[in-house]
C-alpha positions in Angstrom: 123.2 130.1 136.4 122.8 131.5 132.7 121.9 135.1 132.8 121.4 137.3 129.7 120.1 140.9 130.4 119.4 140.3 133.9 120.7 143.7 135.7 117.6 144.4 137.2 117.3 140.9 139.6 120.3 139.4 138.9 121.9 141.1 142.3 118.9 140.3 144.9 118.8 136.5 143.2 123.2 136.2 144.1 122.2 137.8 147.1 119.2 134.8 148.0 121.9 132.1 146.7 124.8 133.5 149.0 122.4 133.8 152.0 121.7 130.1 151.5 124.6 129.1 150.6 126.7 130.8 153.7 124.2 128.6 155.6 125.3 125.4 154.7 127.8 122.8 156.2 129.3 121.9 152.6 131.3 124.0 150.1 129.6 126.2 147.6 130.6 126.7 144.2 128.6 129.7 142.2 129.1 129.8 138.7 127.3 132.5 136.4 127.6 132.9 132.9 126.5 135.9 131.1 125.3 134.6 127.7 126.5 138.3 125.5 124.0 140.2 127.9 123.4 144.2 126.4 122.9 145.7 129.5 125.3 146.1 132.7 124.6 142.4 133.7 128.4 141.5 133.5 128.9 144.4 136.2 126.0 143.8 138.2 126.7 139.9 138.4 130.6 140.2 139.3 129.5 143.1 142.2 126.8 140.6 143.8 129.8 138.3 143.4 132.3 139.6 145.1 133.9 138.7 147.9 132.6 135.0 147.2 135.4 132.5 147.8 134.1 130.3 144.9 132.6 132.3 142.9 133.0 132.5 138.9 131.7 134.8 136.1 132.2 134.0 132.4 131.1 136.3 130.1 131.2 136.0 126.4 129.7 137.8 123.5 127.6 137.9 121.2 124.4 136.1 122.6 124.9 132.2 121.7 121.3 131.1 123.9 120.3 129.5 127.2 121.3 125.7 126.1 125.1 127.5 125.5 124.9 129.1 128.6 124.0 126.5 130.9 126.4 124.0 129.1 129.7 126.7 129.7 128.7 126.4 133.2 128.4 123.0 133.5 131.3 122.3 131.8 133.2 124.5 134.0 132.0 123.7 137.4 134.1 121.4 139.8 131.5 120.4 142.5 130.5 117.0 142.9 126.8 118.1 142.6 126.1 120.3 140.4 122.5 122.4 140.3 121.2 124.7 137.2 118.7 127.2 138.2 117.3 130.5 136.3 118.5 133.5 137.0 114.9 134.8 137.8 114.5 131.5 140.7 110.9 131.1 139.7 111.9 127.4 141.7 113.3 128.8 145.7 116.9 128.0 146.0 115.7 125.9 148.9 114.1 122.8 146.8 117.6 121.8 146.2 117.0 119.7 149.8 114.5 117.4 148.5 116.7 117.4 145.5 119.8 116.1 147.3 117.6 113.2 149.4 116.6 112.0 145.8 120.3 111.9 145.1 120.6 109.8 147.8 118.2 107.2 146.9 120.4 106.2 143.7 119.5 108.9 141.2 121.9 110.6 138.9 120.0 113.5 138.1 116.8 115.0 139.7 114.8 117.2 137.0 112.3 119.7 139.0 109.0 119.4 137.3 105.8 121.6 136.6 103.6 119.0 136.0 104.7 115.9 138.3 102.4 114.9 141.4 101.5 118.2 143.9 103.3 120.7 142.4 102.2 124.5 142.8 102.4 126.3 139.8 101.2 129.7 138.3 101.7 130.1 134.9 99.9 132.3 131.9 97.9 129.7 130.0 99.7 130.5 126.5 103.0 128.8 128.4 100.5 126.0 129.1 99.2 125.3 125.7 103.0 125.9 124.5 104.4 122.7 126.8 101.6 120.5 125.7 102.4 121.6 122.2 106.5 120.6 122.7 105.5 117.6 124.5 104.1 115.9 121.7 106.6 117.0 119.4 109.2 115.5 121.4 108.1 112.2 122.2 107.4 112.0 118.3 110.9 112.9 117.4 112.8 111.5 120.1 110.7 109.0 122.0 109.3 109.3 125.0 111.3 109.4 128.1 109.2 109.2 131.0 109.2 112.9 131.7 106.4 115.3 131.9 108.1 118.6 132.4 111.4 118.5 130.6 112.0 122.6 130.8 111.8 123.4 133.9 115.1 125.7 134.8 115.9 123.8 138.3 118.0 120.5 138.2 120.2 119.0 139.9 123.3 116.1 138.9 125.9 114.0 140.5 128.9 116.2 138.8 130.7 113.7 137.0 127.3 112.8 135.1 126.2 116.7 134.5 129.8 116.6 132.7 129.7 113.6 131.1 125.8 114.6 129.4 127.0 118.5 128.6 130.2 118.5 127.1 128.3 115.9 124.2 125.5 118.5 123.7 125.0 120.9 121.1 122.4 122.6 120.9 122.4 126.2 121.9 119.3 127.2 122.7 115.7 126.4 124.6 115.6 122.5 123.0 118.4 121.7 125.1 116.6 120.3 127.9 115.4 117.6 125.3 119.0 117.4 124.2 119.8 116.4 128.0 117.3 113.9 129.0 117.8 112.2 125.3 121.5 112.1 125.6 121.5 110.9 129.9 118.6 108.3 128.7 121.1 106.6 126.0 123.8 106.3 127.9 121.6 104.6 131.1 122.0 107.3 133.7 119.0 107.3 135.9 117.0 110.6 136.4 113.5 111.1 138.3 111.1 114.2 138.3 110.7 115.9 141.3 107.6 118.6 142.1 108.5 121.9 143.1 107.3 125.0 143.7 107.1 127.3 140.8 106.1 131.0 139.8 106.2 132.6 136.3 108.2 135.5 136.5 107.9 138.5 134.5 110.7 138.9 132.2 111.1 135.6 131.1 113.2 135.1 127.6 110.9 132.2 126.6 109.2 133.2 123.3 107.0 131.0 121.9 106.7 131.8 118.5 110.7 131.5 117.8 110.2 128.3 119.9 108.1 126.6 117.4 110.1 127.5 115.0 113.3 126.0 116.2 111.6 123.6 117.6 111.3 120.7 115.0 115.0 120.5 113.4 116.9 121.0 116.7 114.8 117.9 117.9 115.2 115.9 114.7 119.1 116.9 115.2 119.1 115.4 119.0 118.1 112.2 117.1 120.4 112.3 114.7 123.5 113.4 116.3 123.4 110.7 119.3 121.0 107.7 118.6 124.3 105.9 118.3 125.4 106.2 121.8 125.2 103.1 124.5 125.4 102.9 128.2 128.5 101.1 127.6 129.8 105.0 126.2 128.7 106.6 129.7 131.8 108.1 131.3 131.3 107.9 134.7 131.1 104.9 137.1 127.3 105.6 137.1 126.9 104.4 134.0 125.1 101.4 133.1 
C-alpha cells in the first residue's frame, strides 16, 4: 500500500485490512510504504501496524511518487500473491476473492478495472474526460494492450511475476501503471481486467493538470526503455 500524507484514514483503512485479513485461512503479509509523507503518516501507519505479525513499514524521504512507492513494496514483499491497493480503498479489500478465482483460471495478473463489463463506479466527470484523454495517448505511444482501465489502484499478481515486472520499471510516478502492463505484455505474462466496485474518494493525489504534463515523455520512455524485451526474458516459470 503506498501512502503519502494519509494520517487522517490511513489507521481506519489498516484497521479494515487487519479485520479481513485476521479472517482468513492463509498468511497475510502487509506492507506499507510511506512515499516522504509531511504529516504524521509514518506514526500513524506503524501504530495501526503494530502488533501485526507480518507487518512492514518503509519509509523514505523526500517524496519520489506513487509508481516509486508501489514498486518499493513490491519489490519487497515475500508472498506468493501479491495485491496493490490505495491507501484511501476506493476498491473494498473484499474484491480480492474474485481476484484470486481469476488467478486460478491461469492468469498472472488480475488488473481491477473502472470501465470493464458491470462495474459501479462514481467518479467527478473531469476524472472521466482525463482517462479518455490518457487512453488515447497511450495506445498511440505504446500500443494498445487490450485494457480499458489501466489506473485503477487495485491489482493483484502471482508474486514471482509482480517481481519479475517491478524491479525492470522505472518510472516514478502516475504513468506507471502503463509502465506495468507494457512491460508484463512483452514479456507474455497473461493479465485480464476484472470489474469492481469503485468510489472516488476525497483526497485523492491525482492531479490532472501535472498529469498531462508528464504524461507524454514518461510514455515515450516506457517505449523506449523496454521495446527490446521478449517472453523468452520473463523470469518466472510463467513466462511464455
Amino acid at each position: 500500500m503506498p501512502a503519502y500524507n494519509e494520517e487522517r484514514r490511513i489507521a481506519s483503512t489498516l484497521a479494515r485490512i487487519r479485520g479481513y485479513a485476521d479472517a482468513q485461512p492463509y498468511e497475510v503479509e502487509l506492507v506499507v510504504v510511506d512515499d516522504g509523507s509531511r504529516d504524521d503518516t509514518v506514526a500513524v501507519a506503524r501504530q495501526a501496524l503494530s502488533g501485526f505479525p507480518n507487518g512492514q513499514l518503509i519509509a523514505y524521504r523526500p517524496n519520489r511518487g506513487k509508481g516509486h512507492a508501489v514498486r518499493t513494496g513490491i519489490v519487497a514483499a515475500h508472498g506468493q500473491y501479491v495485491l496493490f491497493t490505495d491507501a484511501d480503498l476506493s476498491t473494498p479489500i473484499e474484491e480480492v476473492e474474485r481476484a484470486f478465482g481469476l488467478l486460478a483460471q491461469g492468469h498472472d495478473m488480475v488488473l481491477g478495472s473502472r470501465a470493464a463489463g458491470d462495474v459501479r463506479v462514481r467518479q467527478p466527470l473531469y476524472r472521466r474526460l482525463a482517462t479518455k484523454l490518457f487512453n488515447v495517448a497511450r495506445d498511440l505511444i505504446v500500443g494498445r494492450t487490450g485494457v480499458v482501465d489501466s489506473q485503477c489502484g487495485f491489482k493483484l499478481f502471482r508474486g514471482d511475476v509482480a517481481r519479475d515486472v517491478f524491479a525492470r520499471q522505472r518510472v516514478d510516478r502516475f504513468m506507471f501503471d502503463a509502465e506495468t502492463l507494457f512491460v508484463a505484455g512483452r514479456l507474455g505474462y497473461r493479465y485480464v481486467e476484472m470489474p469492481v466496485a469503485w468510489a472516488d474518494v476525497p483526497g485523492s493525489k491525482v492531479r490532472v493538470v501535472r498529469g498531462a504534463l508528464e504524461m507524454l515523455p514518461e510514455l515515450l520512455s516506457i517505449r523506449l526503455r523496454h521495446g527490446y524485451l521478449r517472453p523468452r526474458d520473463a523470469r518466472t516459470k510463467g513466462g511464455t
